[in-house]
ZAGU-981695 format. One record per residue (C-alpha): residue number from 1; x, y, z. Coordinates in Angstrom, 2 decimals, decimal comma. Example, Ala and Ser with C-alpha at 12.3 -4.5 7.8 and 13.67 -1.06 7.14 Angstrom:
BEGIN
[senu 1; [12,30; -4,50; 7,80]]
[senu 2; [13,67; -1,06; 7,14]]
//
This chain:
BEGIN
[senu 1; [20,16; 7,78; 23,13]]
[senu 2; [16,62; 6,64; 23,03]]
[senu 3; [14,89; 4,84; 19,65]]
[senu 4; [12,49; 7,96; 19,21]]
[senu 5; [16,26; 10,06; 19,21]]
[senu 6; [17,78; 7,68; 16,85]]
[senu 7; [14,80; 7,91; 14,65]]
[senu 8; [14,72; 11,62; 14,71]]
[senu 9; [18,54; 11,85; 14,20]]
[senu 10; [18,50; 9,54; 10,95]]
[senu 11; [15,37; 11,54; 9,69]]
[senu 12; [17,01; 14,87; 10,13]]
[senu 13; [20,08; 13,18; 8,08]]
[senu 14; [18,01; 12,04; 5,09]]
[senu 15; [15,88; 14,26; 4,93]]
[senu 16; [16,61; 16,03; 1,28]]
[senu 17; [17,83; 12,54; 0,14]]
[senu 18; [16,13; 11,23; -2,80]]
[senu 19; [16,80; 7,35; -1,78]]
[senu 20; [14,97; 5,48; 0,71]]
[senu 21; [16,14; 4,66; 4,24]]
[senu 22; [15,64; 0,65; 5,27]]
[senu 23; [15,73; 0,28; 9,25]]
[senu 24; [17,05; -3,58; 10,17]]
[senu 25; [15,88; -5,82; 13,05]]
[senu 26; [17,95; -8,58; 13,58]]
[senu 27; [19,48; -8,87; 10,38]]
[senu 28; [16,64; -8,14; 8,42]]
[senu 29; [14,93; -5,41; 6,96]]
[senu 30; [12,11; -3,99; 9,18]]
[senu 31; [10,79; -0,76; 8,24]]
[senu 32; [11,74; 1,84; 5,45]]
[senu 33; [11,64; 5,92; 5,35]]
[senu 34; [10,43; 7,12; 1,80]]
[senu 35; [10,81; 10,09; 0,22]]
[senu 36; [7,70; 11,94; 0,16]]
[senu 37; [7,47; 12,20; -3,43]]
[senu 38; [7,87; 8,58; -3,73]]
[senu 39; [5,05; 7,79; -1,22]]
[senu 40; [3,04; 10,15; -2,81]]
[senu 41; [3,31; 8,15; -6,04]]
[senu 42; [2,95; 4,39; -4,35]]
[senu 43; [-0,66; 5,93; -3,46]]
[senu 44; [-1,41; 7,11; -6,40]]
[senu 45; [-0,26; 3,88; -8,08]]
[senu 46; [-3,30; 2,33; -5,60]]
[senu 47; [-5,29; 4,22; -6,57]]
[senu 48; [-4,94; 3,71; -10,30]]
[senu 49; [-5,19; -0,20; -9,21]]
[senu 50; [-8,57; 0,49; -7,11]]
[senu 51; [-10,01; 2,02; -10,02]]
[senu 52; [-8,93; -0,78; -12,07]]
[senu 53; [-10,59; -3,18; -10,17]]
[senu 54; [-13,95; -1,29; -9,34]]
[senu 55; [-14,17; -1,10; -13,35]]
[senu 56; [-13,06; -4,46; -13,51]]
[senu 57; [-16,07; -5,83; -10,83]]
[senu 58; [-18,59; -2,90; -12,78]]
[senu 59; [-17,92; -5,31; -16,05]]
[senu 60; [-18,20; -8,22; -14,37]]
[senu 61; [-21,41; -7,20; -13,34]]
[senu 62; [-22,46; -6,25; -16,48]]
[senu 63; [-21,65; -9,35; -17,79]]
[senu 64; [-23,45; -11,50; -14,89]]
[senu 65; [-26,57; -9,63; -15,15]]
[senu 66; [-25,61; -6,90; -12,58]]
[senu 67; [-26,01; -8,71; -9,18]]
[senu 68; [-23,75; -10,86; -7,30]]
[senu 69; [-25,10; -12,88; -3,77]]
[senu 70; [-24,19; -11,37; -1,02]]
[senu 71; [-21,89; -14,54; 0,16]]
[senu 72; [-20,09; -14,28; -3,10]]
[senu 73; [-19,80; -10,55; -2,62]]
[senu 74; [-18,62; -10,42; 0,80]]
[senu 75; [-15,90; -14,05; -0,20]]
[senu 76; [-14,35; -11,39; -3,36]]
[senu 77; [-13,87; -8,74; -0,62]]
[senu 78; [-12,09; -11,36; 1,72]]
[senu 79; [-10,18; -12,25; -1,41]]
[senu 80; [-8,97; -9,21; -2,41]]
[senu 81; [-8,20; -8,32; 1,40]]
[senu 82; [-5,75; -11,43; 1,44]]
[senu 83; [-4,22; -10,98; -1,82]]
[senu 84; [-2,55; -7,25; -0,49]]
//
């Protein structure tokens, strides 16, 4: 049976299952199949946490006299980049 079979079969299986699905790799946990609902509310979670931060930068910027340098600007975005 090929891996895109497998995947399919276990899919099919789990479908109307409320849990999550964790796929191994040599002993350890590689990927995971969500339920839609709970993906669904992991983005919107992100969201909520983009937000948060935008507002967060919108007050700093307030509070700095509403300008940042471009090298700072650019070194938060590398920041934040590394920090997900």
């Amino acid at each position: 049976m090929t891996e895109n079979n497998k995947l399919l079969r276990t899919m099919s299986e789990y479908s109307g299952s409320k849990r999550p699905v964790c796929t191994t790799r040599k002993g350890r946990y590689a990927a995971a199949i969500v339920p839609l609902d709970d993906l669904e509310a992991m983005q919107a979670l992100e969201d909520a946490m983009d937000v948060k931060a935008a507002r967060e930068s919108l007050r700093d910027a307030e509070e700095n006299g509403g300008t940042m340098d471009a090298e700072a600007f650019f070194e938060s975005l590398d920041k934040e980049a590394s920090d997900r």
